[in-house]
N, C-alpha and C positions, 0 to 999 in steps of 0.2 A: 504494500500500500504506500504509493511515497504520495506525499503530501507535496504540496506545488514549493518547495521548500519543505513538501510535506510527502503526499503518497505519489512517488512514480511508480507507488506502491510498490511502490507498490502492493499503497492501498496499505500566481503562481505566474512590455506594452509598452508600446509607446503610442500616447496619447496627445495631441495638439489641439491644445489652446494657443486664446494670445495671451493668459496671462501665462508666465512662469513657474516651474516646479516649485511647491512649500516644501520647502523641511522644517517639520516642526518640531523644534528643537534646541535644546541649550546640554550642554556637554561636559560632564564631572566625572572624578575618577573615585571610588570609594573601594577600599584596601588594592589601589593602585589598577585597577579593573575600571576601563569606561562606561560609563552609565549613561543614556542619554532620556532627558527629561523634558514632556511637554512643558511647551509655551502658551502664555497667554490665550496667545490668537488659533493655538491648537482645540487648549480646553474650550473656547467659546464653541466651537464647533463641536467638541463632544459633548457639552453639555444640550445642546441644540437635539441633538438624535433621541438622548435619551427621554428629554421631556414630547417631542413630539409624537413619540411614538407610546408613549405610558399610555394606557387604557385605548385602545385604538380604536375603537369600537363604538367610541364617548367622545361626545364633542372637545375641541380643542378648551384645555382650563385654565393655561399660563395665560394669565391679560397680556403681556410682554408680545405675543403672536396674532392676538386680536385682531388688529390691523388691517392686517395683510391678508385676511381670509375672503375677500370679496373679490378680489381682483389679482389677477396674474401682472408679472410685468411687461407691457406693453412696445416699448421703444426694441424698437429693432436693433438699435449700434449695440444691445446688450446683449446680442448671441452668437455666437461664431459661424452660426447656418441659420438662418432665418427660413429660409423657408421649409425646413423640419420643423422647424416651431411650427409654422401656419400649417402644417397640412397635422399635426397633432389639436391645432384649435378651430379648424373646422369638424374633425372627427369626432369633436366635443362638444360643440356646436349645435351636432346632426344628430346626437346624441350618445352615451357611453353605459357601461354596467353601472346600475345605480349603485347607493349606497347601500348596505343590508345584503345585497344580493349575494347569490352563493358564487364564487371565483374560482376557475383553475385554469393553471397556465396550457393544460392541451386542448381548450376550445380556439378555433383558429381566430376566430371574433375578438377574444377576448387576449389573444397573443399579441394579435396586432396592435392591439388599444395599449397594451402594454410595453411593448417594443416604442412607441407613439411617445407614450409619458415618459420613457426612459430617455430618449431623445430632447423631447424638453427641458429637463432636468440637464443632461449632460451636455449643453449647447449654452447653458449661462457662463457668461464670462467673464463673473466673478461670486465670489461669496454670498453678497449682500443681493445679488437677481437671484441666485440660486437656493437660496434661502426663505426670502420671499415668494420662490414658487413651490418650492416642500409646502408651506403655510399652507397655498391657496387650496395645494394638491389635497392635502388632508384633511381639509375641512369640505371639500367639497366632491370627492373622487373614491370607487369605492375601496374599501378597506384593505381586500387581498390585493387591487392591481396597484395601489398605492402601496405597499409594502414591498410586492414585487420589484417596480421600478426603482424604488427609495434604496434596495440593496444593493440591487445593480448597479444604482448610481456611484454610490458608495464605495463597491469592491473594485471597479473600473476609472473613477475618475485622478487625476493623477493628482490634484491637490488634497483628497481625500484619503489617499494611501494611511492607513496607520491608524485610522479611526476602526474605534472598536461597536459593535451596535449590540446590545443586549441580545443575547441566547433565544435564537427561532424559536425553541421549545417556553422562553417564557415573556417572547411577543405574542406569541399564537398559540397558548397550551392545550385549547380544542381540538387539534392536529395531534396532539401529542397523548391525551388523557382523558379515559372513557367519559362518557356522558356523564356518570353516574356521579364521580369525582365533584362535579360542579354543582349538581344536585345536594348532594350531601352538604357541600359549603353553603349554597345557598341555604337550605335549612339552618342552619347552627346559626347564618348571620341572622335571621327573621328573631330567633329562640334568642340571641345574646349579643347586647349590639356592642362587645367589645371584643365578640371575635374577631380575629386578623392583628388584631392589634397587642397582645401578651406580652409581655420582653420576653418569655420563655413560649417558643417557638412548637414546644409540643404541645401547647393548648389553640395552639392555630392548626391542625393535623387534618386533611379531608383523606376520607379513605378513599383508596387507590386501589386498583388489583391489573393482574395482567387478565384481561378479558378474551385475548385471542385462545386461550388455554378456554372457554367456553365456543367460541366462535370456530374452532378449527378440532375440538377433541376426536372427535368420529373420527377422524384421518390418521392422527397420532400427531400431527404437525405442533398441536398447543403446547405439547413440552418444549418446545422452542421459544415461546414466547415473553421469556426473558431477553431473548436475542434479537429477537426482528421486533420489539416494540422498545426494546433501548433508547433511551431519548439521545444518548451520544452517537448511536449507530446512525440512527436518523437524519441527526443533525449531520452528521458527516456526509450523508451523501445530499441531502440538500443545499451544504454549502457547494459541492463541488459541482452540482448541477448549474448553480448560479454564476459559479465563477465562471466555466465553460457553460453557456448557456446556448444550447442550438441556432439560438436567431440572432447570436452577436458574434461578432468577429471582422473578417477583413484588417485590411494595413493600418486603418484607427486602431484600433482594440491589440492588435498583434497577438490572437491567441496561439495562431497556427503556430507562431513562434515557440511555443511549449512542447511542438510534437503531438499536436491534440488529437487528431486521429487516432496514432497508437496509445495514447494514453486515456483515452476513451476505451479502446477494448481491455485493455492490460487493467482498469480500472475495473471493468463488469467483471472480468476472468478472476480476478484477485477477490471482489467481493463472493462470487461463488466460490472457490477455492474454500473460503475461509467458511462459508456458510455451509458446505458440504462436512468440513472438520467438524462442527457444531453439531449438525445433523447426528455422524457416526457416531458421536463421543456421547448422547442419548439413544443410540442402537436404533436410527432410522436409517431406513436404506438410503440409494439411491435419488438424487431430484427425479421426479417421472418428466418423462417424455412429454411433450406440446406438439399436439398437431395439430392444424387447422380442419382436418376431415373428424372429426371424435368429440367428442362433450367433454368437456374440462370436468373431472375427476372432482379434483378441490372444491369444496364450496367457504365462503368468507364471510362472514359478519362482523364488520371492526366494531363494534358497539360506539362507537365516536360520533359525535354531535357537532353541528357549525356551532357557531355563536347564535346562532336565529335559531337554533331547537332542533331545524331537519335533520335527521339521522345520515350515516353516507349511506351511499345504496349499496344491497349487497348483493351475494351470487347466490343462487341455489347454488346445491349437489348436480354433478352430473346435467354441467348448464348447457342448453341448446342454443345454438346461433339463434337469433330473434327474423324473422321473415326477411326484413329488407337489407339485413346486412350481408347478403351473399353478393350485394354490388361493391360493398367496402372491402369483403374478404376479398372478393377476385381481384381486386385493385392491388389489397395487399399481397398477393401471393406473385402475382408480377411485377411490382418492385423487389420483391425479394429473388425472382428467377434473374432478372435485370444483371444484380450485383453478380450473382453467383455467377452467370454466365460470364461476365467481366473478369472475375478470379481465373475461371478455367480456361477464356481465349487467352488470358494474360495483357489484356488495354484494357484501359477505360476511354469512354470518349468524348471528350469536355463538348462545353457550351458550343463551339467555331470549330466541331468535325474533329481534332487533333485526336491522336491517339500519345496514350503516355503509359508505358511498361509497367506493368505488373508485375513484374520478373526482379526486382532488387529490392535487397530487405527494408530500404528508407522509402518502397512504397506503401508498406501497412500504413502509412498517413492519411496516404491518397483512403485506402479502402475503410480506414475509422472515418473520416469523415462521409465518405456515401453511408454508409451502414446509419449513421448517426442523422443523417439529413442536413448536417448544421451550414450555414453558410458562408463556410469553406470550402464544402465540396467543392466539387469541380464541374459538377455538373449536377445540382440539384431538382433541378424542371423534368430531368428523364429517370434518374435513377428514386429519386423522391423521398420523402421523411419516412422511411420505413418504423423506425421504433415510436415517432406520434402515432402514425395511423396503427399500429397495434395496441396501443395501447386505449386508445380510443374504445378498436374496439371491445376488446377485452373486459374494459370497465362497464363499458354499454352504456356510458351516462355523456355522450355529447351527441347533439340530432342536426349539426350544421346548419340549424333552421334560424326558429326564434331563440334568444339567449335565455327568454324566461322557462323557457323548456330544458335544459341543463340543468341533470343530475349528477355531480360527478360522485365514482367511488374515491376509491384509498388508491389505483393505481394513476389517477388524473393530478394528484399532487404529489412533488417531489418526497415533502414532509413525512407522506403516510403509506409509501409504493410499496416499503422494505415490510409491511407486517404481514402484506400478503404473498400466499405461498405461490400465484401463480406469475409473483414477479421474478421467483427466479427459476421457474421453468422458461417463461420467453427470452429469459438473458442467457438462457440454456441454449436456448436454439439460435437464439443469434450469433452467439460465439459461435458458430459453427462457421462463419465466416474466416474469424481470427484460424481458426485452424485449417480450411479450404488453403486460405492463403500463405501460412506457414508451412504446407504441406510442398507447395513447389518449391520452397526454398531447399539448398542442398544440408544435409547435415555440419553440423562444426566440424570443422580439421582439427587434427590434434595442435598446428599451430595456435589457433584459436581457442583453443581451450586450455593451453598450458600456460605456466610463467612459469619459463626457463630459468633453472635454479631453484623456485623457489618450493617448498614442498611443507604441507600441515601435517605436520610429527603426531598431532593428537589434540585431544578435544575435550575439555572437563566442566559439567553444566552443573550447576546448584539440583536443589533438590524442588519441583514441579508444587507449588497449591492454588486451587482454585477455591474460593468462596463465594458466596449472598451476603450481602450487608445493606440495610437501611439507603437510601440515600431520597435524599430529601429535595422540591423544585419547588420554587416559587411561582403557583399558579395565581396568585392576583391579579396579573396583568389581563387573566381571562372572568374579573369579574366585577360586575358593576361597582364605581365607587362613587360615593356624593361629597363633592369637590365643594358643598357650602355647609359642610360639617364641622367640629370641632377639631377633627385627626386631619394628619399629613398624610398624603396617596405613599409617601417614600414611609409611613411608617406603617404601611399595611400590609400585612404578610401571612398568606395561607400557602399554606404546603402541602403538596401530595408525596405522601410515602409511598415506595418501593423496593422491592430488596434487587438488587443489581448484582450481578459478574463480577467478580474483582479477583486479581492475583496476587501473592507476596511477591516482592520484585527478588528478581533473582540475578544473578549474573555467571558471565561465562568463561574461560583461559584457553584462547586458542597459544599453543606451541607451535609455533613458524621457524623451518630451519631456512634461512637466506646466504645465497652466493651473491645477492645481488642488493645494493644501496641505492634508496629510491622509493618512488612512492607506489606501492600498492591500492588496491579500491578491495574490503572485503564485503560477500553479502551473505546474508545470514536467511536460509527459508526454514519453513515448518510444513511437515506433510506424513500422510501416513506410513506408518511402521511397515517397510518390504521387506519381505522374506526372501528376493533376490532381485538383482539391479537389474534384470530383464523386464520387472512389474514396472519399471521407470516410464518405461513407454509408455503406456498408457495413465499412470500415476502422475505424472509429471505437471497434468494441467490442475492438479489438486494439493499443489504447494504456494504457499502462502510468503511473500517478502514479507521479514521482520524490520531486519535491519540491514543497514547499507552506509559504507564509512570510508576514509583514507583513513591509509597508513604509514607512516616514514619507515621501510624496512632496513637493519641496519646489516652489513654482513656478520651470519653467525647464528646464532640462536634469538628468538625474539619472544615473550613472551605479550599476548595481548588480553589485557581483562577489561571487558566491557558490562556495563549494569544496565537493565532493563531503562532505568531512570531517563540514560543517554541517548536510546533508538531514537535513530532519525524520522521515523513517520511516526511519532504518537507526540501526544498531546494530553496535558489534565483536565482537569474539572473546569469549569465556568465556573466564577464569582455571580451570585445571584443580582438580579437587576438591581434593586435599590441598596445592594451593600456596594456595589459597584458605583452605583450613582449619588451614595456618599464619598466618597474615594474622587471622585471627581469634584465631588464641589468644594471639599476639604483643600486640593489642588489650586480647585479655580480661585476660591479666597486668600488664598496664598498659605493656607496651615501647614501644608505639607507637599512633594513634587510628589506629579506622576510620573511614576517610572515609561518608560516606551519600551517594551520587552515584547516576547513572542505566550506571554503566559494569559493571554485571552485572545490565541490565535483560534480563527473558526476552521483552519484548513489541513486540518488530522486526521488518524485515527486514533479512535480512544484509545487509553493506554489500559484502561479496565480491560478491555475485549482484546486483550495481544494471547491469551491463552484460550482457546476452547474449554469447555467447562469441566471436563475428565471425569475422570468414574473416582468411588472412595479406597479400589484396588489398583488402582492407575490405570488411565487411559495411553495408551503404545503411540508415540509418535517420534519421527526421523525429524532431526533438526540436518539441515545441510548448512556447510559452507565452502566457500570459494573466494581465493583471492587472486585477481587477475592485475595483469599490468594498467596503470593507467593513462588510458585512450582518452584526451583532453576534449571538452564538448566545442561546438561550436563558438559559443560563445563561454568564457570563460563565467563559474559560478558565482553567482552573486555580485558578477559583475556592474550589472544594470541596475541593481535594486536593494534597499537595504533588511537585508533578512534579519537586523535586531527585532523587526517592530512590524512589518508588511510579507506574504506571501509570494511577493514575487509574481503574480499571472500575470500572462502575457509578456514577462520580461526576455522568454528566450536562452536565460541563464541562471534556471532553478535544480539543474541536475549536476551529477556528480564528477561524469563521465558519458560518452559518447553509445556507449552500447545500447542495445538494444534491451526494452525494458522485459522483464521476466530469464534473463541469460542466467543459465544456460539451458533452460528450461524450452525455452519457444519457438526450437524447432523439432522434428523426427531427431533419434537418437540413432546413432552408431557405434553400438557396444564393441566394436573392435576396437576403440583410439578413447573411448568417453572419460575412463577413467582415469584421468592427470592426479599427477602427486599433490598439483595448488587445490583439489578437492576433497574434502571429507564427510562421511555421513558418520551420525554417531544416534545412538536411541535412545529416548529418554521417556518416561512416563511422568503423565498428569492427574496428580492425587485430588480430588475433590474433598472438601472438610466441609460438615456442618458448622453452623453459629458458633456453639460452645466452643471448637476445636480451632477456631480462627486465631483467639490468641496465640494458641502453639503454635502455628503455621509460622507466625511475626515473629 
């Protein structure tokens, strides 16, 4: 999972204004280590996010915004494209998704509208217009498409880099936390009107439970549902959605520049990878097979509510295609023959006739991006959005008609895709691209898979636990507050309990014998325990990047110890909204600095979910490593952008090295030359402990 700075997983631009890059910033060294601290004219701006977005739901309450809520900014010399603004304020005009109404980003109506206000927002050309149109936007625009563009805005604009926006899961905790959740809250505030409000945080408690464990039992899938209803799992891939978001890119945005193609597939492959560990380590089999000729097996009930009460929609058992959708299937069955046929002539054939080889490993770009639809591809008009129209239809809840006829389910938002189980059957068959197209490539040469000289003498890992522990979300922000009360909104605080995933951190000692001084790259995967390196073939798309690093090798013996604490693609906890947005005004007043660090980075994986959840007799799994010589990327890392404090998307120089991501994993295997001395497998088991036994584990 690598994270844009984070998962090249294995599982992040340049941008033209006329005003100039901010760095927000002022620069101290503390026990001789540079520390760098927002600035005034930074914190305005973070304070700005956090208040606009508090209760979203609820009309704007800070008078300081009042203003500005009647009217957008008008004068043209205030945007960089004017006429993207106009064709966004006639669409709004002619009319838009009211406020109230139910939002998802794969209604094509309502993409557009949002691509629209995204363009607004990112064409002010300075602060003070751009601020003023957040205002107008959210007081008058509805809640999900306003959300939507506002992060957009955010994660892409280049004065914005480094701002931090309050935890999706506790902007939108409806997404996140059954219906019933809010129910409950609700009661308790009618029964005591000093609920939310306790200094001690267990008497603000709304109960929680993981409800796919009712919505999905008949199948056996609900023992998962610690896993695919993870607010961190979630959140992770709806950041990465937004970051690389299908209908943004081109030479503005420079997403291509990340390698976004392949790190689109290497992303779904890594997420199943890891979701299949989770699977076996609960003794399920297999993901089932997705055809479009057959009734989808699964059936889903998320129990989850909007903010307006509607429930999402769900699936029967054994669901039949509905009458009129065998014009959507057939559509989508030929975009998908389309790509496929493109892999096996080996071209593709852009927009102006060209053809461009399918035959070199730096084309998987080309072929993530068709598969993805984004607009990058090369030729999107022919080959066409394959994974929107499926999921479209899968969910069953968008009719291309009127917008007030849109139901969407859980697979029509990013937020809510991952709790059902028939998102990773179709991520199942779509990879089947990724591997069409790895499959012509030729296998590694032993040149390519050795570092001459250097050879892993052995391998020594801690000892494996996984646990359930409490963890506690500030769902306030999902519920009514009255702003002409006696309490502060920052001092209101309801929380839903859950018990979550979590590991002892461990750490590991690789013994490297070196002929050679220099810098090595090592990567660390996780996958199941083989009983012989022939299972690799087919085992191989079911290993998981942990971690991924340089190393200065010295000649001689080298020993390396690495701690889970350091892995490059994870990431901690989120600080809850209003402790965060104390911390900020503590700053903004001058009590204390903000630090600029990567420790409310949105662009992770969890670092709870780096272990599958193992059995209480150990669960058998192969940890790999590999350290190769290092192949310098195009652009040199971190060159463009500064990883203290920002992700890096779009920069072009968020990776480590040049290779290709999932090595040596993602191609066919040739057991005559595979095994190099720079590779080791060693086995390790994952102990599961109950509550009580958690202290021992630490």
């Amino acid at each position: 999972m690598q994270r844009p700075g984070c998962w090249v997983v294995v599982l992040g631009t340049v941008l033209s204004f006329c005003h100039g890059t901010y760095v927000p910033i002022t620069q101290a060294k503390v026990d001789g280590l540079p520390v760098k601290y927002a600035d005034k004219e930074f914190l305005v701006k973070q304070k700005f996010f956090f208040e606009i977005l508090r209760h979203l739901h609820q009309p704007i309450a800070f008078e300081e915004y009042l203003p500005y809520t009647s009217r957008w900014v008008t004068d043209p010399s205030k945007y960089t494209n004017y006429t993207e603004v106009a064709e966004f304020i006639q669409t709004y005009e002619q009319g838009v998704l009211k406020k109230g109404q139910i939002f998802t980003i794969y209604n094509y109506w309502y993409a557009k509208e949002t691509v629209q206000l995204y363009r607004f927002f990112e064409n002010a050309i300075d602060w003070d217009t751009y601020y003023k149109n957040v205002v107008w936007a959210r007081a008058n625009l509805n809640e999900g498409m306003f959300l939507s563009a506002l992060t957009l805005s955010v994660l892409h604009r280049k004065d914005l880099q480094g701002i931090v926006l309050p935890a999706i899961y506790e902007i939108h905790p409806h997404l996140f936390f059954d219906g019933d959740v809010f129910q409950d809250a609700t009661n308790k505030r009618a029964l005591d009107p000093n609920y939310g409000f306790y200094a001690n945080k267990r008497n603000n408690l709304a109960l929680a439970n993981y409800t796919a464990w009712f919505a999905t039992q008949f199948y056996g899938e609900g023992s998962l549902s610690y896993f695919t209803e993870d607010v961190g799992l979630n959140s992770y891939y709806y950041y990465f959605m937004m970051d690389y978001a299908p209908f943004l890119g081109g030479d503005k945005l420079g997403l291509k520049n990340d390698r976004r193609g392949e790190l689109y597939l290497y992303m779904y492959q890594q997420l199943l990878a890891r979701y299949y560990l989770e699977r076996s380590s609960n003794g399920l089999g297999p993901i089932q097979e997705l055809t479009w000729e057959a009734p989808i097996s699964t059936g889903y009930y998320s129990m989850l509510r909007y903010w307006n009460g509607v429930p999402f929609r769900s699936r029967e058992a054994n669901f039949l295609w509905r009458p009129y959708d065998p014009i959507k299937l057939n559509g989508l069955k030929a975009y998908e023959e389309r790509v496929r046929q493109a892999i096996d002539l080996g071209y593709v054939v852009t927009r102006d006739g060209q053809r461009i080889s399918l035959r070199q490993p730096e084309a998987i770009d080309i072929v993530g991006n068709l598969v993805s639809g984004s607009v990058d591809s090369v030729n999107v008009d022919y080959y066409k959005m394959i994974e929107t129209s499926a999921r479209m239809i899968l969910a069953q809840g968008d009719y291309y008609g009127s917008p007030s006829e849109v139901w969407p389910g859980v697979l029509m938002h990013y937020e809510t895709s991952m709790r059902d189980p028939v998102f990773y059957q179709f991520y199942q068959r779509l990879l089947g691209f990724y591997s069409d197209f790895k499959s012509y490539l030729p296998p590694y040469t032993v040149d390519e898979l050795q570092f001459k000289g250097v050879e892993i003498k052995g391998v020594s890992v801690e000892k494996l636990f996984t646990f359930f522990e409490p963890f506690d979300v500030d769902i306030s922000n999902g519920l009514g507050f009255n702003y002409g009360g006696e309490h502060s909104t920052w001092n209101f605080s309801v929380y839903a309990r859950k018990q979550r995933l979590n590991h002892k951190p461990f750490s590991y000692v690789l013994n490297i014998s070196s002929q050679y001084a220099g810098k090595g790259v090592v990567r660390m995967y996780m996958g199941p325990k083989m009983h012989s390196l022939s299972q690799l073939q087919y085992m191989k798309k079911l290993f998981v990047e942990m971690d991924q690093y340089m190393v200065d090798l010295v000649v001689g013996d080298n020993q390396i110890k690495r701690n889970t604490r350091d892995f490059y693609y994870d990431i901690r906890d989120r600080t809850t909204y209003s402790e965060l947005y104390m911390r900020i005004m503590k700053a903004y007043k001058g009590e204390e600095p903000f630090v600029l660090d990567m420790s409310e980075v949105h662009c992770g994986w969890p670092d709870r979910l780096l272990l599958p959840k193992g059995q209480p007799n150990g669960y058998p799994l192969s940890f790999f490593f590999i350290i190769t010589p290092y192949y310098p990327p195009k652009v040199p890392q971190f060159s463009t952008f500064d990883a203290t404090y920002t992700c890096g998307t779009g920069s072009g120089s968020k990776y480590i090295d040049a290779l290709p991501f999932g090595f040596p994993f993602d191609r066919e295997i040739n057991f005559s030359n595979f095994a190099t001395k720079n590779m080791h497998f060693t086995d390790v088991l994952v102990y599961h402990v109950d509550g009580n036994q958690t202290n021992e584990s630490h």
